[in-house]
N, C-alpha and C positions, 0 to 999 in steps of 0.2 A: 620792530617792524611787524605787522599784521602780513599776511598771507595773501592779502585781494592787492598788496602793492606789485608782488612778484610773479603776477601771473604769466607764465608763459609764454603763452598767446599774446600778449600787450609787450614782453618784452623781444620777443620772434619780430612785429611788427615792428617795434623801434627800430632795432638794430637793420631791418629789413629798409627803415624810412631812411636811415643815417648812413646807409651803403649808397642808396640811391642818389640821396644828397653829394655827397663825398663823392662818384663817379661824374653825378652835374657838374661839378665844380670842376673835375678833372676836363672834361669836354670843354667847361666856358675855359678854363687856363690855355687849352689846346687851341682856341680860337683866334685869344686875344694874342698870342702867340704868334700865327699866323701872321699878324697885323701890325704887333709891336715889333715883332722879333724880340722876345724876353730873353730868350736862348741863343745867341748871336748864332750867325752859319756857320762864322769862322772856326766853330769849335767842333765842327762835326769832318769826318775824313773828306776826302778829297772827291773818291763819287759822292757823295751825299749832301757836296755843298752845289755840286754841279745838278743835281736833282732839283734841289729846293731853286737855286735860281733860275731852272729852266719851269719854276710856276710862274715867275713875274714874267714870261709872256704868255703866260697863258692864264689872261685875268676871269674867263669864265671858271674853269678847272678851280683857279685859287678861290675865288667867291662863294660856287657850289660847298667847297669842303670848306670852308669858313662857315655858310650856312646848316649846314650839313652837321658842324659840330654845337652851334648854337640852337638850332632845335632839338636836337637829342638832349644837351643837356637841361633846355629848360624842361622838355617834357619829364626829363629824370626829378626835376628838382621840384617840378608843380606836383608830380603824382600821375600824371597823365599817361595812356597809352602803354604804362612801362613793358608789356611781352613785347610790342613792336619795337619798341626804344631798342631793348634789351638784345631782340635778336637782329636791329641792324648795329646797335655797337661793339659787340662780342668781336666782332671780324676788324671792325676798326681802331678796336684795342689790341688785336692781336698784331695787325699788322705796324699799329705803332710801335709794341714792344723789339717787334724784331728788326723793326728801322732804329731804335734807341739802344738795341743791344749790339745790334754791327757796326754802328755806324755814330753812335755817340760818345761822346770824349767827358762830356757831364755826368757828373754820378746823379742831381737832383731831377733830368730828368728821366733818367733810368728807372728809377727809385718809385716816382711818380707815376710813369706808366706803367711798370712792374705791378707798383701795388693795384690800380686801375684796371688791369688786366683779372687780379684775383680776385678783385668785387665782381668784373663783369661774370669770371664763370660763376662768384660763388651766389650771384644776385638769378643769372639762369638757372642754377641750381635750386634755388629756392622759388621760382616760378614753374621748375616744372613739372606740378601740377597740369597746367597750361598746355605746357607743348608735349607729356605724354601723348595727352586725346589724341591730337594729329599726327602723332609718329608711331605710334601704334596702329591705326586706321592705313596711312601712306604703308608703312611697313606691310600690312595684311593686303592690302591692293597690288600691293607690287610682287608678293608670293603668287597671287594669282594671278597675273596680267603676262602674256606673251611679250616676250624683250620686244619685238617691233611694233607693238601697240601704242601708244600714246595715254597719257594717265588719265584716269577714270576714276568716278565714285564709287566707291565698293556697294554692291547693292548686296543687302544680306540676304534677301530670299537667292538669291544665286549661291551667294556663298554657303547657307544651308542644306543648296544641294549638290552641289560639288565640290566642298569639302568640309562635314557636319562636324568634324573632329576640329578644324579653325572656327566653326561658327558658334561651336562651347565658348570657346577663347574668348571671341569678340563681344558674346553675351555678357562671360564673364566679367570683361571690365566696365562693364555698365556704363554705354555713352548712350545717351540721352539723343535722339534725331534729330538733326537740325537742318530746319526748314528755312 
C-alpha cells in the first residue's frame, strides 16, 4: 500500500461518515419501531409497557417522535446539518439508553442503543470543534454577567475593559466575528 491511501484526514472522515450512518440507521430502526412495534411492549416491565401504551392516545406526541426520529436520521445519513442533528440526538439517545436499561427485558435493544448512545458522544466529540466557539464565548458571558441579568452577546471592547486578563483569553482562541 502507498501512503496517499492511508491518510488520516480521509480515514478521520470515513469513520466519521460511518458513525453518522450507523446512528441514521439507529434513529430510522427507532422509528420504524414505533410503528411496527419490532420490539413487542410485552417484553419491556410493567411501568414501561404502561408508558408506551399511554402514546397510542396520544397520536400527536407519537407522530412528532416518529418524525422527530426520521428526520434526524436522514439528516445523519445525507450528511446534512450534522452539529444540529448531533446536539438534538445526544439527549434522545441518552434518554433512550436509560429507558432500555431500566426497563428492557431485550438484550438486542440494549445493545443498540447502548452502542448508539457512544457514537452520539463520540460523533460530538469529534464535532467539537464546533461547539468549543460557543461554549467558550457562553462560558466567558456568563463569568461576566450578573446572575439576574438575562444572556447577552459578549462585547469585547467591554470585556477589554473590565477584565483585560479574560480578553487575552478570548483573543487567544481566535473567533472570528460574526455578523
Amino acid at each position: 500500500m502507498d501512503s496517499e491511501s492511508l491518510n488520516p484526514k480521509d480515514v478521520n472522515r470515513t469513520m466519521t461518515f460511518l458513525m453518522q450512518i450507523f446512528l441514521g440507521a439507529v434513529l430510522l430502526i427507532k422509528a420504524t419501531d414505533s410503528v411496527l412495534n419490532l420490539f413487542p411492549v410485552e417484553s419491556y416491565a410493567p411501568e414501561a409497557q404502561a408508558l408506551i401504551t399511554s402514546f397510542e392516545g396520544l397520536p400527536l406526541l407519537k407522530s412528532t417522535i416518529f418524525g422527530l426520529h426520521v428526520v434526524l436520521g436522514t439528516l445523519l445519513i445525507f450528511n446534512l446539518f450534522v452539529p444540529f442533528t448531533l446536539f438534538m440526538t445526544l439527549p434522545l439517545m441518552g434518554f433512550a439508553f436509560l429507558f432500555e436499561l431500566s426497563y428492557g427485558a431485550f438484550l438486542m435493544p440494549q445493545i443498540l442503543t447502548a452502542a448508539a448512545l457512544a457514537v452520539s458522544v463520540a460523533l460530538f466529540y469529534m464535532h467539537g470543534k464546533f461547539f468549543k466557539t460557543f461554549l467558550h464565548v457562553q462560558l466567558l458571558a456568563d463569568i461576566h454577567r450578573p446572575q439576574t441579568a438575562s444572556p447577552e452577546v459578549l462585547d469585547l471592547e467591554e470585556l477589554k475593559e473590565r477584565a483585560p486578563e479574560k480578553y487575552k483569553k478570548v483573543k487567544a482562541l481566535n473567533i472570528k466575528q460574526i455578523s
